[in-house]
N, CA, C and O atoms as a MOPAC input file, in Angstrom:
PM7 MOZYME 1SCF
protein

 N    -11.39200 1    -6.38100 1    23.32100 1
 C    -10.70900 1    -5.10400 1    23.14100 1
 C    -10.56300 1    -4.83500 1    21.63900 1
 O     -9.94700 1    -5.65500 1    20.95800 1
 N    -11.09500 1    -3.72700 1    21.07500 1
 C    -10.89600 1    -3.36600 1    19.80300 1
 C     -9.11400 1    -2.93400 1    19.45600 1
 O     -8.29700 1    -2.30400 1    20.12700 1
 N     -9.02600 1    -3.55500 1    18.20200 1
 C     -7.59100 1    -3.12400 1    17.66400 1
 C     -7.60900 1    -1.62000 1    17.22600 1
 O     -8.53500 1    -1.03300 1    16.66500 1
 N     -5.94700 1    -0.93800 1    17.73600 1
 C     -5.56000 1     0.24100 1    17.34300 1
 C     -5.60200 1     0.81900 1    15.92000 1
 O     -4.65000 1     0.40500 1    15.25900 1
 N     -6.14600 1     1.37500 1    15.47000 1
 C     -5.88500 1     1.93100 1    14.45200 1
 C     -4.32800 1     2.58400 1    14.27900 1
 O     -3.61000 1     3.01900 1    15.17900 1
 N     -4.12200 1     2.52900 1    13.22600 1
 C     -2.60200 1     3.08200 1    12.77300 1
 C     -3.06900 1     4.23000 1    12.21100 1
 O     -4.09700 1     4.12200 1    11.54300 1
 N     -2.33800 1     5.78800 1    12.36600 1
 C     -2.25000 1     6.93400 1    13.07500 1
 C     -1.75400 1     7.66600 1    11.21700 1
 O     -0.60700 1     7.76000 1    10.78100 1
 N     -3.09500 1     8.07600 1    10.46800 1
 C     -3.28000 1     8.15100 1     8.89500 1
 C     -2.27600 1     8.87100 1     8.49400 1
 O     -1.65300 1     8.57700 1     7.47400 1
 N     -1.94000 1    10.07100 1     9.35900 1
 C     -0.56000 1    11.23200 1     9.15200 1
 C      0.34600 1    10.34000 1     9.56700 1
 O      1.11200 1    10.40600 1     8.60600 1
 N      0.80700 1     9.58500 1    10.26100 1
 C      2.33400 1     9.16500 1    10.25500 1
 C      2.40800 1     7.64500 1     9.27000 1
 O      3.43300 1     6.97500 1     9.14300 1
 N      1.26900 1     7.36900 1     8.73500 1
 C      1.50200 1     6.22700 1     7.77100 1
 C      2.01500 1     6.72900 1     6.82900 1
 O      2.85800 1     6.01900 1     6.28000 1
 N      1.73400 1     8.30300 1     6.14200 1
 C      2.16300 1     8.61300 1     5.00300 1
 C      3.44300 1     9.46600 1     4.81200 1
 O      3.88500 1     9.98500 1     3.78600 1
 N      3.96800 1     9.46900 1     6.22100 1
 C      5.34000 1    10.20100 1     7.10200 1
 C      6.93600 1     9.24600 1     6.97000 1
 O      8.03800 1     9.46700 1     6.46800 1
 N      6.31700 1     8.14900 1     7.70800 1
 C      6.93300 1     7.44300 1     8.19800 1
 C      7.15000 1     6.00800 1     7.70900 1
 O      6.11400 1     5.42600 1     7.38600 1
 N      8.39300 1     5.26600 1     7.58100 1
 C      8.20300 1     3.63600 1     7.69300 1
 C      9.21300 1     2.75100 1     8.51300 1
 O     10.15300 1     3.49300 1     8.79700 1
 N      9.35200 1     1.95400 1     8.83200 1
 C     10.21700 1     1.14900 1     9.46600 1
 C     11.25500 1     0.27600 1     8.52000 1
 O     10.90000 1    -0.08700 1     7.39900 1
 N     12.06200 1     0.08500 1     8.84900 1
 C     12.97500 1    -0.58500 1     8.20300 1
 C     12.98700 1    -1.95600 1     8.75400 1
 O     12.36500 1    -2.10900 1     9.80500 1
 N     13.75100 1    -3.27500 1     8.09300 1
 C     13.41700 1    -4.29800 1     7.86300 1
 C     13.91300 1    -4.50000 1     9.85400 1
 O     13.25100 1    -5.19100 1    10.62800 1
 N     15.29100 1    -3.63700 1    10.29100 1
 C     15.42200 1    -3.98200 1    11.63100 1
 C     15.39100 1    -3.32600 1    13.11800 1
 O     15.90100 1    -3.39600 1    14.23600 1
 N     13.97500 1    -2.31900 1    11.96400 1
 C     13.03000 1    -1.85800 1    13.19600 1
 C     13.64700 1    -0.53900 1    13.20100 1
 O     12.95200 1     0.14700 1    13.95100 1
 N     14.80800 1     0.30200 1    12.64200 1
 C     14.39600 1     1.46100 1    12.65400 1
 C     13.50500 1     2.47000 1    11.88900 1
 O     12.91800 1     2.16500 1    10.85100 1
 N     13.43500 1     3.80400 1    12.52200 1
 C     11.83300 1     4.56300 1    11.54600 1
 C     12.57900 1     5.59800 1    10.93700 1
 O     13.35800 1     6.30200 1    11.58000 1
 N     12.32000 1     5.75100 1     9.39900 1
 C     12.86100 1     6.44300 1     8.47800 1
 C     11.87300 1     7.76300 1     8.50500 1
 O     10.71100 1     7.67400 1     8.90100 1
 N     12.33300 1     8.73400 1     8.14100 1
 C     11.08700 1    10.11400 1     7.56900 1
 C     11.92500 1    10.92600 1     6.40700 1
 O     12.83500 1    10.49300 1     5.70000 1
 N     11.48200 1    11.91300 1     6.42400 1
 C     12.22000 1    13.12300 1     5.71000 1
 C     12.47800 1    13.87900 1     6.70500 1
 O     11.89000 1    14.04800 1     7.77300 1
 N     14.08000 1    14.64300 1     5.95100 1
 C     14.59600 1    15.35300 1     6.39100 1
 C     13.26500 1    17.11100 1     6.57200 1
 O     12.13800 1    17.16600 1     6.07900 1
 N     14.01200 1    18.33700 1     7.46600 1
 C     13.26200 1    19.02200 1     8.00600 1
 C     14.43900 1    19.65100 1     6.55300 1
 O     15.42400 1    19.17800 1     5.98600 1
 N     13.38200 1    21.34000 1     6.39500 1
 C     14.01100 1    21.83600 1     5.68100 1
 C     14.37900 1    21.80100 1     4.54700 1
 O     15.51800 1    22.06300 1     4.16200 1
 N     13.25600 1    21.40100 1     3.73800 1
 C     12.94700 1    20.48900 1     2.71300 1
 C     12.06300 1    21.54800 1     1.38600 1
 O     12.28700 1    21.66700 1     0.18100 1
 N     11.15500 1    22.09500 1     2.17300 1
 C      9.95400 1    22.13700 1     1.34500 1
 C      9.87300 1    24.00600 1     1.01800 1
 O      8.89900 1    24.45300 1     0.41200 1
 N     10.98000 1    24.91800 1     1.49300 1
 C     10.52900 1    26.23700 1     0.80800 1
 C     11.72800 1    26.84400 1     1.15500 1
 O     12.50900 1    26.21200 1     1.86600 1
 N     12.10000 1    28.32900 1     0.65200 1
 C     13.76400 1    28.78600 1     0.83600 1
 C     15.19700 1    27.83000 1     0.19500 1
 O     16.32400 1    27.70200 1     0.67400 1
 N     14.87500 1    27.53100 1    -0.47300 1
 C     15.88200 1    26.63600 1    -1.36300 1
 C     16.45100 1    27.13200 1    -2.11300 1
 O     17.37400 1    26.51300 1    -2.64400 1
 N     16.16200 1    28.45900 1    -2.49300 1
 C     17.50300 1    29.39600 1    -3.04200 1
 C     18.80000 1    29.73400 1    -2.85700 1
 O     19.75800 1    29.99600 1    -3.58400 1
 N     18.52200 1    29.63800 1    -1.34900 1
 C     20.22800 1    30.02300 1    -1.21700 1
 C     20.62000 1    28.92400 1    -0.38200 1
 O     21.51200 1    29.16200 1     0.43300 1
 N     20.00200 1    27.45600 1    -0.43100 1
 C     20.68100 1    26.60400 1     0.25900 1
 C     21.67800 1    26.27300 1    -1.26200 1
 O     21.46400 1    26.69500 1    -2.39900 1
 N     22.77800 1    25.38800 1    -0.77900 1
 C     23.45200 1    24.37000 1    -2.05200 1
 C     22.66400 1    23.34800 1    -2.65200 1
 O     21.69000 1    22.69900 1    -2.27100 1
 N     23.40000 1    23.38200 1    -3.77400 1
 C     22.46900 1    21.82000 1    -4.43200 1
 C     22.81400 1    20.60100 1    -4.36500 1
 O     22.29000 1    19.71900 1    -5.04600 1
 N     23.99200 1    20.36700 1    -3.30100 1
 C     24.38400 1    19.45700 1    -2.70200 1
 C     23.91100 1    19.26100 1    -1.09000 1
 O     24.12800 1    18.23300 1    -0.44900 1
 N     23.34700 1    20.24000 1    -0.66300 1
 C     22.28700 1    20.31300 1     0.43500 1
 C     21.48000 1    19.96800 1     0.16500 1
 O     20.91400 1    19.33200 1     1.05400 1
 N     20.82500 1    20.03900 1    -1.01800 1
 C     19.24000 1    19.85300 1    -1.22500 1
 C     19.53400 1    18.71800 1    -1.08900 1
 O     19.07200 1    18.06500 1    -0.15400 1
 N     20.69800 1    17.99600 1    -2.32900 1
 C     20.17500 1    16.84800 1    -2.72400 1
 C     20.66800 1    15.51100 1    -1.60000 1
 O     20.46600 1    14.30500 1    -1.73600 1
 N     21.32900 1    16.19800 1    -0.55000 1
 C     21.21700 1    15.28900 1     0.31400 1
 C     19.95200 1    15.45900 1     1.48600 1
 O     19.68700 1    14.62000 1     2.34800 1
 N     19.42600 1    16.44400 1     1.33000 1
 C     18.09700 1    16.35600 1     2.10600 1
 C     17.10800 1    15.42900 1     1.31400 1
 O     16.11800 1    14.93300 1     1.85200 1
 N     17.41200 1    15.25000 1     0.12600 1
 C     16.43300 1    14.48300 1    -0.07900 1
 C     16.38500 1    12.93000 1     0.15000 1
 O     15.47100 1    12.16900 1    -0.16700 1
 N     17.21700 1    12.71800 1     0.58400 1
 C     17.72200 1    11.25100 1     1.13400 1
 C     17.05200 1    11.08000 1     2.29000 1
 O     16.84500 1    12.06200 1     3.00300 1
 N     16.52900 1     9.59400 1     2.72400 1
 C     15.03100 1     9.77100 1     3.92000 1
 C     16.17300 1    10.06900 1     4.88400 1
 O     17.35300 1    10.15300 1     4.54500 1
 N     15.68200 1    10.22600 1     6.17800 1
 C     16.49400 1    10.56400 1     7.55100 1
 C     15.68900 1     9.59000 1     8.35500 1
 O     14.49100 1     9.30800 1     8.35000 1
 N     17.13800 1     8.98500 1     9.33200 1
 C     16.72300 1     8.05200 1    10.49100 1
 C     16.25600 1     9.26400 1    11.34200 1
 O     16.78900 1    10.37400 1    11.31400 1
 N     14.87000 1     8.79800 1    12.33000 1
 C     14.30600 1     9.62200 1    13.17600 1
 C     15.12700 1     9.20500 1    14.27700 1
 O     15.42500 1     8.01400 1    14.37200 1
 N     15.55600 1    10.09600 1    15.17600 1
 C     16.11600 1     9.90600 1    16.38300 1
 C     15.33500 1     8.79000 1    17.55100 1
 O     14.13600 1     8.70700 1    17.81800 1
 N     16.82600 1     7.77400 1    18.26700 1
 C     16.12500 1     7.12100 1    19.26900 1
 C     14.76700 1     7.30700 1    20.27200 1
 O     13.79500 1     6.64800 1    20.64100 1
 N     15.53700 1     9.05500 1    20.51900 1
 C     14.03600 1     9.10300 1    21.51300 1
 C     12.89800 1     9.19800 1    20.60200 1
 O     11.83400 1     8.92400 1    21.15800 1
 N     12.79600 1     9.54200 1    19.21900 1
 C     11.41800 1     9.85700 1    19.06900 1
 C     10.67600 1     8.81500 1    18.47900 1
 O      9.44900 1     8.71200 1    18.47800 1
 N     11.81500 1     7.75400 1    17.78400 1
 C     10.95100 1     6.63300 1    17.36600 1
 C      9.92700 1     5.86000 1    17.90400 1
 O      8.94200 1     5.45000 1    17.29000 1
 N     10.26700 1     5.62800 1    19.37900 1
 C      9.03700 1     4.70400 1    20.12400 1
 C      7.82700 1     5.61400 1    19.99600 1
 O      6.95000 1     4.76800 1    19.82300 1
 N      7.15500 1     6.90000 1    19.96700 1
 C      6.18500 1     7.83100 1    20.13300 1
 C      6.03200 1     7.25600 1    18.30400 1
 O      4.97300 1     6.72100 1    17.97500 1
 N      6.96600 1     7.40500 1    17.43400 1
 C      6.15900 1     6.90300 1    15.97700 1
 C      5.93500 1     5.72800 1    15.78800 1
 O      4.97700 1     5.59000 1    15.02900 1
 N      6.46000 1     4.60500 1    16.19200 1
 C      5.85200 1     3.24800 1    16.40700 1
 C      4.95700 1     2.94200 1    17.00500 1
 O      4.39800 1     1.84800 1    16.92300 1
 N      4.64700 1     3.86400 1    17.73200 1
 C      3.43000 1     3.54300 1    18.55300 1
 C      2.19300 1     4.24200 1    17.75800 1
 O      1.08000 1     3.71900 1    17.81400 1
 N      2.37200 1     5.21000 1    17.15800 1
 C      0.98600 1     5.38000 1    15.96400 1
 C      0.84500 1     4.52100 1    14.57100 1
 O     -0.09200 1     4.24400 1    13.82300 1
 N      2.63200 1     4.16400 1    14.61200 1
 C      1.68000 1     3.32000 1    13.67400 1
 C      1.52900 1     1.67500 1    13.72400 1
 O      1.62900 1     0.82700 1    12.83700 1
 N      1.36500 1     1.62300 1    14.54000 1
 C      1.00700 1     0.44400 1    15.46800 1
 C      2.19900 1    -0.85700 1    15.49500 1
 O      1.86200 1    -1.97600 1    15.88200 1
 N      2.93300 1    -0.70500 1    15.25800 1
 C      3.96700 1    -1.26100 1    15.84000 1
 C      5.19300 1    -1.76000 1    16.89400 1
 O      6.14400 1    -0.98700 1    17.01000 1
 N      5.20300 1    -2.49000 1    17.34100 1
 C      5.67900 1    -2.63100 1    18.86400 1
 C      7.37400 1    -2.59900 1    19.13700 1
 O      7.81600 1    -2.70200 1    20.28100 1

């Protein structure tokens, strides 16, 4: 059986932390930033834990069990 490749868009998305949860960026990030705060921004820029349900669907591209 050939090994999975790990999934090129969520390698450069995503990473796991040392006890297995998956970090990303926050949504709401990248345009309209004028009239957010700059204490909004600058906590969007802090990575975001991806939610329980969706982590197993990103561990699984990037090949992790």
């Amino acid at each position: 059986m050939p090994k999975m490749k790990t999934h090129s868009g969520a390698k450069k998305r995503f990473k796991t932390t040392a006890t297995g949860k998956v970090r990303g960026r926050h949504a709401f990030t990248s345009h309209i930033l004028e009239k957010k705060s700059p204490k909004r921004k600058r906590t969007l820029g802090a990575p975001a834990q991806i939610s329980d349900h969706d982590a197993p669907r990103v561990k699984k591209l990037l090949g992790d069990r």
